[in-house]
Steps between C-alpha positions, in 0.01 A plus 500: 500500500192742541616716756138672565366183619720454733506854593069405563564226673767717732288746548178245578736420767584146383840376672774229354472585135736310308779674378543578120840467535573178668366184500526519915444801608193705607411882467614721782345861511502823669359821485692796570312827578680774409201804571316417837214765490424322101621175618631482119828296472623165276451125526837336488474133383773250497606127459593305831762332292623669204494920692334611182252786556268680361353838580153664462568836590251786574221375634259518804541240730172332639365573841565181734674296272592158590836541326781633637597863518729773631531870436800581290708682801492173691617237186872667571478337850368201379739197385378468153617255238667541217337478187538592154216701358386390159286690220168400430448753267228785554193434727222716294213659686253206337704234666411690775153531427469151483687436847177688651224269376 
Protein backbone atom coordinates (compact mmCIF):
# COMPACT_ATOMS: atom_id res chain seq x y z
CA UNK A 1 0.00 0.00 0.00
CA UNK A 2 1.50 3.55 -0.80
CA UNK A 3 0.34 5.42 1.98
CA UNK A 4 1.36 9.02 0.41
CA UNK A 5 -1.09 8.60 -2.25
CA UNK A 6 -3.65 8.16 -0.31
CA UNK A 7 -2.52 10.69 2.08
CA UNK A 8 -2.80 13.14 -1.64
CA UNK A 9 -5.81 12.01 -2.40
CA UNK A 10 -7.03 12.83 1.48
CA UNK A 11 -5.73 15.84 1.46
CA UNK A 12 -7.19 16.74 -2.36
CA UNK A 13 -10.23 16.18 -0.43
CA UNK A 14 -11.31 12.96 -2.19
CA UNK A 15 -13.99 11.00 0.05
CA UNK A 16 -14.72 6.95 0.18
CA UNK A 17 -11.20 5.74 -0.37
CA UNK A 18 -11.05 2.17 -0.16
CA UNK A 19 -9.60 0.83 2.74
CA UNK A 20 -6.11 -0.93 2.66
CA UNK A 21 -7.17 -3.07 5.13
CA UNK A 22 -10.42 -4.55 4.14
CA UNK A 23 -11.88 -5.58 1.21
CA UNK A 24 -15.25 -3.49 2.47
CA UNK A 25 -14.43 -0.81 4.12
CA UNK A 26 -13.67 2.85 3.25
CA UNK A 27 -11.19 5.49 4.80
CA UNK A 28 -12.53 7.54 7.67
CA UNK A 29 -10.42 10.69 8.68
CA UNK A 30 -10.08 13.45 11.04
CA UNK A 31 -7.99 16.14 11.87
CA UNK A 32 -7.32 17.06 15.29
CA UNK A 33 -5.88 20.55 16.00
CA UNK A 34 -3.98 20.58 18.82
CA UNK A 35 -2.40 24.60 18.53
CA UNK A 36 -5.31 26.99 17.41
CA UNK A 37 -3.31 30.28 16.81
CA UNK A 38 -0.84 27.65 14.23
CA UNK A 39 -3.76 25.59 13.46
CA UNK A 40 -0.94 22.70 13.47
CA UNK A 41 -2.39 19.31 14.68
CA UNK A 42 -2.55 15.42 13.08
CA UNK A 43 -4.68 13.65 10.50
CA UNK A 44 -6.05 10.53 12.06
CA UNK A 45 -7.02 7.92 9.38
CA UNK A 46 -8.81 4.73 9.94
CA UNK A 47 -10.65 1.66 8.40
CA UNK A 48 -14.59 1.63 8.70
CA UNK A 49 -14.24 -2.06 9.21
CA UNK A 50 -11.10 -3.34 10.48
CA UNK A 51 -10.43 0.16 13.41
CA UNK A 52 -6.91 0.20 12.08
CA UNK A 53 -5.41 3.72 12.04
CA UNK A 54 -2.88 5.51 11.04
CA UNK A 55 -1.48 8.83 12.14
CA UNK A 56 0.32 11.76 10.40
CA UNK A 57 1.27 13.78 13.15
CA UNK A 58 2.62 17.40 13.15
CA UNK A 59 1.34 19.09 10.58
CA UNK A 60 -0.66 22.26 9.55
CA UNK A 61 -4.03 21.65 8.82
CA UNK A 62 -5.49 23.42 5.62
CA UNK A 63 -7.69 26.45 5.82
CA UNK A 64 -11.44 25.37 4.93
CA UNK A 65 -10.96 21.90 4.50
CA UNK A 66 -13.70 19.78 3.35
CA UNK A 67 -12.63 17.04 5.76
CA UNK A 68 -13.54 16.78 9.02
CA UNK A 69 -11.91 18.40 11.99
CA UNK A 70 -11.92 19.27 15.69
CA UNK A 71 -9.47 20.93 18.01
CA UNK A 72 -7.82 18.46 20.31
CA UNK A 73 -9.69 19.79 23.69
CA UNK A 74 -13.01 18.89 22.09
CA UNK A 75 -12.03 15.00 20.67
CA UNK A 76 -12.38 14.03 24.68
CA UNK A 77 -16.11 15.01 24.34
CA UNK A 78 -16.47 13.44 21.25
CA UNK A 79 -17.57 9.58 20.98
CA UNK A 80 -14.67 8.37 19.06
CA UNK A 81 -14.02 4.84 17.86
CA UNK A 82 -11.76 2.59 18.73
CA UNK A 83 -9.01 1.86 16.64
CA UNK A 84 -5.72 0.39 16.68
CA UNK A 85 -2.98 2.60 15.40
CA UNK A 86 -0.55 0.90 13.08
CA UNK A 87 3.16 1.91 11.95
CA UNK A 88 3.78 3.03 8.65
CA UNK A 89 7.15 3.65 9.24
CA UNK A 90 8.70 7.30 9.01
CA UNK A 91 7.01 9.99 6.79
CA UNK A 92 10.36 11.93 5.50
CA UNK A 93 10.18 15.61 4.70
CA UNK A 94 10.38 14.58 0.66
CA UNK A 95 7.23 12.59 0.99
CA UNK A 96 6.13 15.69 2.10
CA UNK A 97 7.51 17.65 -0.53
CA UNK A 98 5.83 15.69 -2.91
CA UNK A 99 2.29 15.95 -1.08
CA UNK A 100 2.62 19.84 -2.06
CA UNK A 101 2.89 19.55 -5.84
Amino acid sequence: MNWEKIFIRILNGEQDIPSPYSKDGILKTLFVIVDKETNLGYLLIWCSVTHKAVQLSRMKVPQNTKLNSVYSDEIKKMDVINYELQDIGVFTSEMEANMRR
